[in-house]
N, C-alpha and C positions, 0 to 999 in steps of 0.2 A: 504494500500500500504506500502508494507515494504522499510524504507530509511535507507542509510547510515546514520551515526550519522550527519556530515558537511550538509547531505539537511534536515536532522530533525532540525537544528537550523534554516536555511533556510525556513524551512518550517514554525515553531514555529514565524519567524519573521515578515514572511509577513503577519501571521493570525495576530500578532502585530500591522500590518498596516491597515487592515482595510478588507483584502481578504479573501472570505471565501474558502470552502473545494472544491468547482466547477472550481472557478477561480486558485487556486494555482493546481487542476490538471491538467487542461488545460494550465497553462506556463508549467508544470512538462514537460508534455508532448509536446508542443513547443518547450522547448528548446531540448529535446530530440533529436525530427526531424532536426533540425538547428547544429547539434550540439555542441550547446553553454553549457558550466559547469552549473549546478546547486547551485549555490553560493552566499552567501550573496553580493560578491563580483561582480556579474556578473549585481548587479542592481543597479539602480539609483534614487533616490527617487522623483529628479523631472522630470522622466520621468512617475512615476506616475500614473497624470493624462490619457496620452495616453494610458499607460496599462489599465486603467481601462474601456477607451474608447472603448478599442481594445475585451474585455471582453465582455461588454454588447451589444457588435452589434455580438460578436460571440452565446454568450446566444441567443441574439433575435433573430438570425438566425435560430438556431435548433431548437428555440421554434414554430416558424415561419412552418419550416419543418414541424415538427410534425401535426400542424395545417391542414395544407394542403395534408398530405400525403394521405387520401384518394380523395381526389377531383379531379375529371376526367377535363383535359382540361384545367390544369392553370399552367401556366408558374410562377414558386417560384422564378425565379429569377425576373422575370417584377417583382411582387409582391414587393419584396424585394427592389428593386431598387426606385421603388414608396412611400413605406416607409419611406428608409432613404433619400432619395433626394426632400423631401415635397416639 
């Protein structure tokens, strides 16, 4: 994905933090949608934890997806809903 230089440090920074190449295209692409600046400036570091919250129930969902997509007759969202709400 080709970035402007300002989200290549952006970029460059949050793989600093701990997020890898899945997670930073998916905010990329969140903030996109929303449309919030891509900036070092736009984050918060103790917000964090919920980003990364926000990540692996996003992950676990498509993965979830995936799982299920050929299976006749199942409701992915019950599924879903069953998982995160043990």
């Amino acid at each position: 994905m080709k970035l402007p230089e300002e989200q290549k440090e952006t970029y460059k920074w949050l793989e600093s933090h701990g997020f890898d190449y899945y997670d930073i295209d998916v905010i990329i692409k969140l903030y996109k949608k929303e449309e919030i600046k891509f900036c070092i400036k736009s984050f918060d570091v103790n917000d964090f934890p919920d980003l990364r919250r926000y990540l692996d129930k996003k992950h676990h969902s498509s993965y979830i997806d995936y799982l299920l997509k050929d299976v006749m007759g199942v409701d992915k969202n019950k599924v879903k809903r069953m998982l995160y709400h043990r």
